[in-house]
C-alpha positions in Angstrom: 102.7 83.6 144.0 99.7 86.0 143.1 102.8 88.7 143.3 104.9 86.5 140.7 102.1 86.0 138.4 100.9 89.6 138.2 105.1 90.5 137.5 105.0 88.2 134.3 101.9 89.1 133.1 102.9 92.6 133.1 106.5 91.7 131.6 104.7 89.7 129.0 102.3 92.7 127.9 105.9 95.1 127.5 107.2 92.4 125.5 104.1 92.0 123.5 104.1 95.9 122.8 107.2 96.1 122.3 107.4 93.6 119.0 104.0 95.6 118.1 106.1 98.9 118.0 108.6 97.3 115.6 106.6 95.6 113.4 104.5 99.0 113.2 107.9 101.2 112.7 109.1 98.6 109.5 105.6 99.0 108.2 106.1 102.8 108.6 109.2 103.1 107.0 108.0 103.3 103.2 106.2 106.3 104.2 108.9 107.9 106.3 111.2 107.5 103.5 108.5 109.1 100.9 107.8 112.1 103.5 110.9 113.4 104.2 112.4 112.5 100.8 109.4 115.1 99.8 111.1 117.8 101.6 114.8 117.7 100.3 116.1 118.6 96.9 116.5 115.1 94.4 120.4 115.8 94.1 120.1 114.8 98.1 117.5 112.4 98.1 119.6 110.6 96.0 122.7 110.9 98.1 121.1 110.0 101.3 119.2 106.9 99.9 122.3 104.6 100.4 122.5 105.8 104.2 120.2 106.1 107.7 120.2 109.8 106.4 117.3 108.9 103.8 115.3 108.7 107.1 116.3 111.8 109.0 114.8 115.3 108.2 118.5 116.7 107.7 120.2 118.7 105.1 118.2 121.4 102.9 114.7 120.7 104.0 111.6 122.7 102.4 108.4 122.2 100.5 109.8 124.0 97.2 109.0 120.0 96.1 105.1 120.7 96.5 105.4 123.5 94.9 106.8 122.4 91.8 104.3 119.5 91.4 101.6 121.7 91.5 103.4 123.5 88.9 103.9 120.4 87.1 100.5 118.8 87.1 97.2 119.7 88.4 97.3 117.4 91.3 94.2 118.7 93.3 92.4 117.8 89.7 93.6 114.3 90.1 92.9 113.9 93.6 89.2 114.9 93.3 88.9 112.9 90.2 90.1 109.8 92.1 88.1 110.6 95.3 85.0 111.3 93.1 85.6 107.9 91.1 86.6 105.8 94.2 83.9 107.2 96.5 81.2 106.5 94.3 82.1 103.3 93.4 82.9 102.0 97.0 79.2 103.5 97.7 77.6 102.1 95.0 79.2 99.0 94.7 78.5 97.9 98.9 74.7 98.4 98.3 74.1 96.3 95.2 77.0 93.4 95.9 75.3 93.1 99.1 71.6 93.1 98.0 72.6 90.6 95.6 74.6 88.6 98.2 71.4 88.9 100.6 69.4 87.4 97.5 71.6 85.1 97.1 71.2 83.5 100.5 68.2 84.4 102.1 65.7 84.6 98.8 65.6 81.1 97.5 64.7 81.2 93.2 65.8 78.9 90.9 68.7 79.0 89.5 70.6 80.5 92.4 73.3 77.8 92.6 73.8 78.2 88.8 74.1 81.9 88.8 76.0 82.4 91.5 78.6 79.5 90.5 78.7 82.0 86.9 79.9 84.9 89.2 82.5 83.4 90.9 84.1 81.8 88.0 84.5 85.7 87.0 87.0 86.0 89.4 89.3 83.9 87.5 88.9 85.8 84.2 91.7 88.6 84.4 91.1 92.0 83.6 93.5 92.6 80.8 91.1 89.4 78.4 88.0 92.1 78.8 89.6 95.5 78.4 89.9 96.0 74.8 86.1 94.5 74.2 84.8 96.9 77.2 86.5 99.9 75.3 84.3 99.1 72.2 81.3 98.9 74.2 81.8 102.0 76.1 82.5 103.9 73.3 79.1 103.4 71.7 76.8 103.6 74.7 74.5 105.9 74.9 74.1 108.9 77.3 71.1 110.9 78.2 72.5 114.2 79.5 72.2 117.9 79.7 72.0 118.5 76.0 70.4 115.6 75.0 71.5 112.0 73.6 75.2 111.7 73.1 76.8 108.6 72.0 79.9 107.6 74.2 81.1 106.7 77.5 85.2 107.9 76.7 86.0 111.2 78.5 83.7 110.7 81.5 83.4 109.5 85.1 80.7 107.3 84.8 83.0 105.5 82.1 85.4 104.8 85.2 82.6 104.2 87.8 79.8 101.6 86.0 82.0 98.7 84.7 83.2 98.4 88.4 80.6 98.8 90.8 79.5 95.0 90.5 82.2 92.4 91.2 82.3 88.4 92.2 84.5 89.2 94.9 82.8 91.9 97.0 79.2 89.3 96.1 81.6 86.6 97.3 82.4 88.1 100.7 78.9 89.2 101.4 77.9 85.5 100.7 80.4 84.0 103.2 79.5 86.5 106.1 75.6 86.2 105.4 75.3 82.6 105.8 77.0 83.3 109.0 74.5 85.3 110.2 71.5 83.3 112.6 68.4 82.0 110.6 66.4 82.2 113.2 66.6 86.2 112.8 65.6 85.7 109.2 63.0 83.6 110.1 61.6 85.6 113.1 60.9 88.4 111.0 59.3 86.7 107.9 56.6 85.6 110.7 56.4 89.0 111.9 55.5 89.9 108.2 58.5 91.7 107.6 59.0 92.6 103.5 62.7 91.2 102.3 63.5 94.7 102.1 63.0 95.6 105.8 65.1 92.4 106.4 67.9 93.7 104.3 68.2 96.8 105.6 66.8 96.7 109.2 68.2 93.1 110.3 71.3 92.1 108.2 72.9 95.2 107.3 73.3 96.8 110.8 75.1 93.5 111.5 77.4 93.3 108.9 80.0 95.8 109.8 83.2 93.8 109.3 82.1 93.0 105.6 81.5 96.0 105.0 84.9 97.3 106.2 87.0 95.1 104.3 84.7 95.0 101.3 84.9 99.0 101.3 88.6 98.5 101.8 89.4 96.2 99.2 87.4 98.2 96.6 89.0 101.5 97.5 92.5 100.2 97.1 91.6 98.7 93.8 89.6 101.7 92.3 92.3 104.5 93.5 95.2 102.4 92.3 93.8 102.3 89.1 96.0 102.9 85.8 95.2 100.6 82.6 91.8 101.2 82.1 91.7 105.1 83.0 94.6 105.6 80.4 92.7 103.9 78.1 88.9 105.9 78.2 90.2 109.0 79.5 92.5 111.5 76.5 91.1 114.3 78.6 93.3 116.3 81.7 89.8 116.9 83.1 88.9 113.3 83.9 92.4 112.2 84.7 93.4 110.1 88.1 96.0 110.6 90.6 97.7 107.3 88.5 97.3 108.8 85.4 98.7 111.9 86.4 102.1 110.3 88.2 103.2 110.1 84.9 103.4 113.9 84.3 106.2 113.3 86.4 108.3 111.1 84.7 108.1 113.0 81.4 111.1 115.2 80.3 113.5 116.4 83.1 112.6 113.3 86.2 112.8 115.3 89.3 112.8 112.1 92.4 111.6 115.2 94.9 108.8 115.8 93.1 107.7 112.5 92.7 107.7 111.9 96.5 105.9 115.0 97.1 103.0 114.1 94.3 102.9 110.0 96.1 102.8 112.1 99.8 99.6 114.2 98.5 97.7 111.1 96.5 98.6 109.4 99.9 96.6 111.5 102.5 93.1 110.0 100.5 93.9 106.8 101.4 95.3 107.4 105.1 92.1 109.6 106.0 89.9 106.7 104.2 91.6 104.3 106.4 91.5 106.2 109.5 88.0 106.8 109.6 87.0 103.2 108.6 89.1 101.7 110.8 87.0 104.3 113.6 84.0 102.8 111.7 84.8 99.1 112.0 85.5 99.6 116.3 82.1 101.4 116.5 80.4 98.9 114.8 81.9 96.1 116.5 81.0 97.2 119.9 77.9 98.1 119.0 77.0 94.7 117.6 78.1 93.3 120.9 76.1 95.1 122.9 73.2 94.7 121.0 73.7 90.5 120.9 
């Protein structure tokens, strides 16, 4: 019997991996297409799309497709704009969404219900109804740089990083895991004298690894994949995202090859971000369960 049971466990775990494997290879097809379709001239991408071929690396294969986008556009400029932007939102954004979340459920002030309640209905108020009035705004804030007081946000990074770094949904998911957290933590060091601060940053942040992987997550993919309001503040090349830029692409002669090859590069950003958060989230997950 013990025979039996240890033969259908172990046919259950091939089937299991087995469906695992295909779900991953239809999830990997978008980007098998856009790879090799990078390498192989448009008049054959275009032929091979209606066939298996559009997956295979046969035919004329070469990386004459990168080189032409670089010719093209400056796509390194783009991506470091776009990693610049993204990064320094994402950073910006996870401390003060969660110190407000933290405030929000550990620091009781009147009002808190209220206020709260505000920045949650935000998240029903669509982009588009604020762009136009943000535009105004930006364009006649004030600066203190380099050479002095300028007037003006248009043309810069910080016009792409500031309106975003606070957000009711990022607040929102740091509310929801906090009050999961144990009180008695919370309490235990407020007798030990502990400042709010130390609390903060000592006690609930070290625990709150999964948050802070899907809040990072979520606010990456929104940020990089940015195109309305960066076409709007930004007339300049030199402040220009990967978005932006996929339109130098589709100006004058449309070359399809080139257009893979530009998505396969503004790709490798978010692949490496994922990678290393998703090596990120494990860590902290085993290291929260050793320390409960």
């Amino acid at each position: 019997m013990a025979q039996i049971s240890q033969d259908n466990r172990g046919l259950r775990l091939v089937v299991r991996y087995t469906v695992l494997c295909l779900i991953a290879a239809i999830f990997s097809f978008p980007l098998i297409f856009m790879i090799i379709s990078s390498l192989k001239p448009s008049s054959q991408l275009l032929a091979d799309a209606h066939s298996f071929r559009a997956l295979l690396p046969v035919g004329d294969i070469s990386l004459q497709n990168y080189f032409d986008a670089f010719k093209r556009a400056p796509v390194a400029l783009f991506v470091f704009n776009s990693v610049l932007v993204t990064g320094v939102t994402v950073i910006a954004s996870l401390a003060l969404c969660s110190a407000a979340a933290f405030a929000f459920t550990f620091v009781h002030w009147k009002g808190r219900d209220l206020a709260l309640t505000v920045i949650l209905a935000t998240l029903i108020v669509p982009f588009e109804t604020i762009a136009i009035p943000l535009l105004l705004e930006s364009s006649k804030l004030p600066w203190i740089g380099a050479g002095g007081i300028t007037w003006g946000w248009l043309n810069s990074y910080r016009v792409q990083i500031v309106p975003f770094i606070a957000d009711g949904l990022t607040i929102y998911l740091f509310v929801q895991y906090f009050k999961d957290l144990p009180a008695e933590l919370i309490e235990a060091a407020r007798v030990e004298g502990a400042s709010w601060f130390a609390i903060y940053r000592r006690i609930v942040m070290p625990l709150s690894g999964p948050v802070l992987a899907t809040a990072a997550i979520l606010k990456f993919l929104a940020m990089y994949n940015q195109y309305l309001w960066p076409i709007m503040v930004t007339q300049e090349e030199q402040y220009r995202p990967v978005m932006v830029g996929l339109q130098y692409f589709f100006q004058l002669n449309r070359a399809w090859g080139e257009i893979m090859a530009y998505l396969s590069l503004i790709t490798v950003p978010v692949l490496a971000f994922y990678l290393y958060l998703q090596k990120a989230f494990i860590a902290s997950i085993a290291s929260t369960g050793v320390k409960g």
